[in-house]
C-alpha positions in Angstrom: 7.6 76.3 11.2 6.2 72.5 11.2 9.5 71.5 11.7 9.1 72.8 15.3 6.1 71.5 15.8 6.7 68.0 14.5 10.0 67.6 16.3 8.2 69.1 19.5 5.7 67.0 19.6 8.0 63.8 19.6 10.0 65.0 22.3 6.8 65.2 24.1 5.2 61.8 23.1 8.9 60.7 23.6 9.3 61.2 27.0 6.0 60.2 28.0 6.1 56.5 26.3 9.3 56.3 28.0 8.3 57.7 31.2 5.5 55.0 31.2 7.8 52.3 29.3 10.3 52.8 33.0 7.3 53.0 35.1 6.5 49.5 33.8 3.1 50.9 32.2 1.4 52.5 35.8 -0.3 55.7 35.0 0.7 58.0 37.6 -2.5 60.6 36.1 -5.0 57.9 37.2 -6.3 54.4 36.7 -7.4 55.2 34.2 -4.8 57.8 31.8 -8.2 60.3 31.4 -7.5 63.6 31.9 -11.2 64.4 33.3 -10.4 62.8 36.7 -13.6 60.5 36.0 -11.8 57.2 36.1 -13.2 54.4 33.7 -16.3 55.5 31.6 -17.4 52.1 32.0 -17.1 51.9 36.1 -17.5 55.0 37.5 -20.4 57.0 36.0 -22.8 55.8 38.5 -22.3 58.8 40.7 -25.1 60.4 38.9 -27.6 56.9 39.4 -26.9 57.0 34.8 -25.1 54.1 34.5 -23.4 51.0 36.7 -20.6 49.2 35.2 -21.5 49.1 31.2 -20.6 51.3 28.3 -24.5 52.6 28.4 -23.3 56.0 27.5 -24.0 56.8 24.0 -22.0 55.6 20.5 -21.0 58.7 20.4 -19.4 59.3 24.0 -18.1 55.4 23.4 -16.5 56.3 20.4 -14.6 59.7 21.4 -13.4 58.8 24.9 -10.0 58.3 23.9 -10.0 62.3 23.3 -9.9 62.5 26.8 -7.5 60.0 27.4 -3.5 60.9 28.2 -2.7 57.6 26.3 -4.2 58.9 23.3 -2.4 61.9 23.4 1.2 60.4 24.3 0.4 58.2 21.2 -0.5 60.8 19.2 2.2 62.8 19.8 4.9 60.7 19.3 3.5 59.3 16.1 2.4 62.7 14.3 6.0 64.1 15.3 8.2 61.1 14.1 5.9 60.6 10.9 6.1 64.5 10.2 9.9 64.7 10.3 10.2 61.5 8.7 8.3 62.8 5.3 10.1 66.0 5.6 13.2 64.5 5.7 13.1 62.3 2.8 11.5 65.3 1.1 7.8 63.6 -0.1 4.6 64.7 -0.4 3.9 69.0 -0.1 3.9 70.5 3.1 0.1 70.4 3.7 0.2 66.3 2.4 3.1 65.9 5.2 0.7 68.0 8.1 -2.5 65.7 6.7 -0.2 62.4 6.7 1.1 63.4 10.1 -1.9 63.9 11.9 -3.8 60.5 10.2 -0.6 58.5 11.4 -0.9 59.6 14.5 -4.8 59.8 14.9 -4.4 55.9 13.9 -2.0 55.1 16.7 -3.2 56.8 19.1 -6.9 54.9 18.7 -5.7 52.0 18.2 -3.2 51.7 21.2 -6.1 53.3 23.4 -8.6 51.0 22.4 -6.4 48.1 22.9 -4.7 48.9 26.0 -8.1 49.4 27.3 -9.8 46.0 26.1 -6.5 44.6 28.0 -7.3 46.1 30.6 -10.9 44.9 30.2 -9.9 41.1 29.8 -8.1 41.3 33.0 -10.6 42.6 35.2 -13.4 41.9 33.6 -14.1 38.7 35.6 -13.8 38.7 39.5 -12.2 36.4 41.9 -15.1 33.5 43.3 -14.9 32.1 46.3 -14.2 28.7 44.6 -11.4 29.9 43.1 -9.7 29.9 46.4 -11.0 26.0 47.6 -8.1 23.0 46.7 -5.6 25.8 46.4 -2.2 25.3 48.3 -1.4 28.0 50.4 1.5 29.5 52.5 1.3 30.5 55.7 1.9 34.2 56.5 0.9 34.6 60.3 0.6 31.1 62.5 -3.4 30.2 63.0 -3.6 28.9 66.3 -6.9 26.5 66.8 -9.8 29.3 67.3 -7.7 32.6 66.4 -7.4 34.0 62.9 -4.0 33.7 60.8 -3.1 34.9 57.4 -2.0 33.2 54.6 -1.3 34.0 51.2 -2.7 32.2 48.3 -1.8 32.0 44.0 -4.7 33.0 42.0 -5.1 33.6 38.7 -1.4 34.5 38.4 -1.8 36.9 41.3 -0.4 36.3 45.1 -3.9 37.0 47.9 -3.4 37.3 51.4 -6.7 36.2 53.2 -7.1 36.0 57.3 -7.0 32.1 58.4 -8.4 30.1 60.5 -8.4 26.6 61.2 -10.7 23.6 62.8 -6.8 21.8 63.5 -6.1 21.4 67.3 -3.1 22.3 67.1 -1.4 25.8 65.8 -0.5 25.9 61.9 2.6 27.5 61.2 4.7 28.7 58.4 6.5 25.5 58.4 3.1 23.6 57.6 1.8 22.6 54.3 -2.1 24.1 54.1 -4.6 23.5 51.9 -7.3 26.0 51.6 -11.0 23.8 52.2 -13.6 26.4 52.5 -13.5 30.2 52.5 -16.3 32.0 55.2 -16.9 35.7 54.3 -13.5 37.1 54.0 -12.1 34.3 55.5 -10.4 31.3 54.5 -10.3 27.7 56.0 -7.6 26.1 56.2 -6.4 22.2 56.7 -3.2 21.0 56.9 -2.1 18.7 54.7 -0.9 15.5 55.8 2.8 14.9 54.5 3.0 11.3 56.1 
């Protein structure tokens, strides 16, 4: 009967650390991976005015999100299945040692690849874009920026390609064949120069 349920469950857990191996690691249930539709515990529980973007919700809610967390569960399952039919085929440990091993292994895994996918996740958003990041940056030019109309251009941040609308105090238009430099950013705007290859 476990031998069902062990070789079920890493079929399941299987397919879904393929699935999201393929889909070069993009939930598709949410931004998240929770199953309660609530996003990120630490962004998105301001609805109720409780909390704003820390992990003010209790040790024990901080310590059982996973639970509620499709990553957990795909680790889980793939772990407790493989570990159970791995016991049971080399014929250790009693039946109820396998089911307790099982579940421990994949208990283990599954915290420990939701906790650290998630501090990943953390690291990487954790600290915004500044406008400064954008000033002394080379940047390409997407749309011309003709003197007193707005352009586009695309600038490398932080390992990350932005698009941000132009414009430009040059009298004459700025094209895609122009080198720019980006020397001030305005609101949502960026200023642009162009940079003189002579």
């Amino acid at each position: 009967m476990l031998t069902y349920l062990y070789l079920a469950t890493l079929v399941f857990g299987g397919v879904l650390l393929g699935a999201s191996i393929l889909l070069g690691g993009q939930d598709d249930l949410d931004a998240d991976g929770d199953l309660d539709g609530g996003g990120d515990l630490d962004a998105d529980l301001d609805a109720d005015g409780g909390v704003d973007k820390g992990f003010d919700v209790g040790a024990a809610e901080a310590f059982f999100w996973p639970l509620k967390s499709v990553r957990f569960w795909t680790f889980f399952s793939a772990f407790f299945g493989l570990t159970g039919l791995a016991l049971q085929g080399l014929g250790l440990m009693t039946e109820m040692t396998r089911l307790a091993a099982a579940i421990a292994m994949g208990s283990a895994t599954g915290l420990s690849a939701s906790y650290a996918i998630r501090r990943l996740a953390q690291n990487e958003l954790g600290r915004g874009t500044e406008s400064s990041d954008y000033i002394g940056k080379s940047a390409r030019v997407m749309v011309p920026v003709k003197p007193g109309g707005v352009g586009k251009v695309r600038v490398q941040v932080g390992g990350s390609h932005v698009e941000l609308l132009a414009v430009t105090d040059d009298e004459h238009e700025i094209t895609g064949e122009d080198e720019v430099l980006v020397v001030d950013i305005e609101g949502t705007r960026a200023r642009i120069a162009r940079l003189d290859t002579n």
